[in-house]
N, C-alpha and C positions, 0 to 999 in steps of 0.2 A: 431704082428706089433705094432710099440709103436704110441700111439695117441697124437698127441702137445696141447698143453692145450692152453685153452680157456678165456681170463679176459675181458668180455662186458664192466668193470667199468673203463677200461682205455682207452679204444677207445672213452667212452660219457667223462671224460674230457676233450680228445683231442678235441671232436668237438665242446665242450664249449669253449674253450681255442681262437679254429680258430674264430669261432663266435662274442667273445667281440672284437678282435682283428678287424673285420672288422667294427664291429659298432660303433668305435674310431674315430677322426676326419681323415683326410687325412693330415692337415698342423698340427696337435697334439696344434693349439691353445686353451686357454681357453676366453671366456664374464668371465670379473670380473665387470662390470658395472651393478648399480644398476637394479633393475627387473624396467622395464618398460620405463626405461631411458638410450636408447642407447649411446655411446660414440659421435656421431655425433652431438648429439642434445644437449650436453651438456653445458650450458650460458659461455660465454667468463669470464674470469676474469677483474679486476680493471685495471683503466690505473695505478695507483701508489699502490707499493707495500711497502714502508717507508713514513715515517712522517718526517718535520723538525725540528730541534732541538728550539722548540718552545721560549725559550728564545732571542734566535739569531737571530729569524727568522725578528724581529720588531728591523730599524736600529736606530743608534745613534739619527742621523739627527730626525727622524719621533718623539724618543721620546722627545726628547726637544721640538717641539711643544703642544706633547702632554701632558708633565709633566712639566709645566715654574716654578715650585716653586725649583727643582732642579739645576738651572742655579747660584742659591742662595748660594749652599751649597759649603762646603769646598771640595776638589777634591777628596778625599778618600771615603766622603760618596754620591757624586754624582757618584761616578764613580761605587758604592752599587747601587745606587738606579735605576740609568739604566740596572745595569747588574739581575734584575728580581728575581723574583722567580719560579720556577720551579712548577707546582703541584704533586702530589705523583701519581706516574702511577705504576703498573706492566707489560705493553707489550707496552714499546714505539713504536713497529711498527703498532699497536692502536689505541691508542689516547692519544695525550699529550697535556699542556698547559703550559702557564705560566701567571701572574699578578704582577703588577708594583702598588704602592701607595706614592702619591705626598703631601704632606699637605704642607701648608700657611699659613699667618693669613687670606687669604680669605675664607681656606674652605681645602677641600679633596678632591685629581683627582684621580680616579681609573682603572686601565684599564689591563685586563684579552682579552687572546686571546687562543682558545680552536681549537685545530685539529682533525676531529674524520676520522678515514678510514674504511669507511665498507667493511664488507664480506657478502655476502650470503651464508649460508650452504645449499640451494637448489639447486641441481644441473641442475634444471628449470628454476631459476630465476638466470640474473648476477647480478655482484657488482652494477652494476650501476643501476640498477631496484631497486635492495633495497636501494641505496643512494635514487632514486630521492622518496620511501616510507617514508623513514625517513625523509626528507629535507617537503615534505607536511606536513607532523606530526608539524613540530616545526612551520612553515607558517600558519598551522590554529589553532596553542594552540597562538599562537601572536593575532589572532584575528585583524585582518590589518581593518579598513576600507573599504565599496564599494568605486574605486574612483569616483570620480561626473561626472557627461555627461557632455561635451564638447557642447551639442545644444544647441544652442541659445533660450530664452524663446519667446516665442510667443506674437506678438505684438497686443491689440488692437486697433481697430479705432475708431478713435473719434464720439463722440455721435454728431449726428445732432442737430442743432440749433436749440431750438423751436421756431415757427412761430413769429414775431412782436418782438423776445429779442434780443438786440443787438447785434450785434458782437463782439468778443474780440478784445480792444483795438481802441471802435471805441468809438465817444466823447461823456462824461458823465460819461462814465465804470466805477470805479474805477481798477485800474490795480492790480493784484494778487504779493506781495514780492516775488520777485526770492529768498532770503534766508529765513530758518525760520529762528523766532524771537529770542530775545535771552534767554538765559536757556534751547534751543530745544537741543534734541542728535541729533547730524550729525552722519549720517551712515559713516563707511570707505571707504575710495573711491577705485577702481576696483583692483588699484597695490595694493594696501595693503592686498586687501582681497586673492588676486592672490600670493602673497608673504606669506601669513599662509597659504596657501591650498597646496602650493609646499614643504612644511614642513612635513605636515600629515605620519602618517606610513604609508608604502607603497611599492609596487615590487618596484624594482631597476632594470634595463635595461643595456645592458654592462657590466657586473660584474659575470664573471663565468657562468655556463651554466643554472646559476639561483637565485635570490637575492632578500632580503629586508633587509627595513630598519622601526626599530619600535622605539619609541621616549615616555618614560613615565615620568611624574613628578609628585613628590607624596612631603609631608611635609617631613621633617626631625625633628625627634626629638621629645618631648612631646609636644612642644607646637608649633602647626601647625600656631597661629597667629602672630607670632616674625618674619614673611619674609621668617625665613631662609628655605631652602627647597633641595630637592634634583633630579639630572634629568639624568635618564638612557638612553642613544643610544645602540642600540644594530642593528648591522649587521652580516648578516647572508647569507653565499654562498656557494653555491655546486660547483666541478668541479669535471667530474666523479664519481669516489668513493671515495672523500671524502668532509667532510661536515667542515668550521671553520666558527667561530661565534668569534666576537668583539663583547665586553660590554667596554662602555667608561663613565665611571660615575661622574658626577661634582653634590660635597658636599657642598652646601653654610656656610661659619659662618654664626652668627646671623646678624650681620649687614652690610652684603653684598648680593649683588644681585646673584641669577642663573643664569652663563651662557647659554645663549639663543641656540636655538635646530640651530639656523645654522652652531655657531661654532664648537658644538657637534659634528652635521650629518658633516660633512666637511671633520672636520679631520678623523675620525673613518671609512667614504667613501675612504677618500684619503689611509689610510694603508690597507684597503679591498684591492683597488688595488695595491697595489706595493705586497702585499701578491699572490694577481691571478697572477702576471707576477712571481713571483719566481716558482711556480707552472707547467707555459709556458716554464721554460728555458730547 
């Protein structure tokens, strides 16, 4: 009687074979997401994903205020001198800028405007978390001033009369000058002081989802005693994931005065915003 042969070593593939086969998914998906950090939980990305063409972004109109010594020039190099400069970028979708330079014989107007667009590569953290990291970063390398309290100082009351001494303004007295005399310093009176204190570096309210404005003025030149001098506006605002900063810098000649921080803060304010509305469209 012929006997059929026997192979154990094909039957234990086969039941390896059934084995992995069952211990495979049932949907045959794969998790490609990082260990630890499920696809759910992953941080949204940026509201903007391009930059504007940073030259163009700052119009006609804005730079003629901003640059008056070109209103001067013949049409071919005014028409140079608004159309900007560009700065050297490798990834416009990035950050890109551009800067304009005005000279006079009053002086030198400079004015650079800088777009940055963040990314977070943690897929913990989104764009907009590492914007509003960054955007703190530059707000406290400025170094802004605490701003001043708004309470009113504490009044005191008048000291009691001592027994038997006259009254004020009662006859004999002699009466106290309501002004000092003359050569005294008169202190500024409350608008004035009210008027430099509304100047100061400081948050900016209205202005993107977050803003300041910082204000410096340093000498110009070797010889700081000649007048001339020099005075940087610099604003700075976040809207989601990206951060633009305006530097609007007035250069004095020697025998002219620095435009004063209002007209600075003003205009450099005013292009912040028409910059946040292009942003909104």
């Amino acid at each position: 009687m012929q006997r059929k042969a026997y192979v154990p070593g094909l039957a234990l593939l086969v039941a390896l074979a059934s084995g992995c086969s069952a211990a495979s998914g049932d949907d045959g998906s794969t998790d490609d997401s990082k260990a630890g950090v499920p696809k759910s939980a992953a941080a949204q990305p940026g509201k903007y994903r391009t930059l504007p063409e940073p030259c163009r972004a700052v119009s006609k109109s804005v730079l003629k205020d901003m640059l008056p010594g070109a209103a001067a020039l013949a049409e071919a190099d005014a028409t140079k001198e608004y159309g900007g400069t560009a700065d050297l970028t490798y990834d416009t979708d990035r950050r890109v800028g551009c800067r304009w330079k005005d000279e006079t014989a009053d002086g030198v107007r400079r004015l650079t405007v800088d777009f940055e667009r963040v990314v977070s590569y943690d897929p913990a953290v989104s764009d907009d978390d590492q914007t509003k990291e960054l955007y703190g970063k530059k707000e406290t390398a400025a170094n802004l001033p605490a701003p001043k309290s708004s309470a009113p100082a504490p009044t005191s009351s008048a000291a009691p009369t001592p027994s038997g001494a006259p009254a004020s303004g009662a006859p004999g007295t002699p009466s106290v000058p309501a002004v000092p005399p003359s050569g005294s310093p008169v202190s500024p009176s409350p608008s004035e002081s009210s008027d430099a204190d509304g100047l100061r570096p400081r948050r900016l309210s209205g202005l993107g989802d977050a803003a300041f404005v910082n204000d410096v003025l340093s000498p110009s030149g070797s010889d700081s005693s000649s007048g001339a001098g020099q005075r940087t506006v610099t604003v700075v605002f976040r809207t989601s994931n990206v951060i633009v900063t305006i530097e609007y810098t007035a250069q004095a000649a020697a025998s002219a005065v620095v435009p004063d921080s209002k007209e600075l803060q003003e205009q450099a304010q005013a292009l912040a915003g028409k910059l946040v509305e292009q942003f909104s469209e």
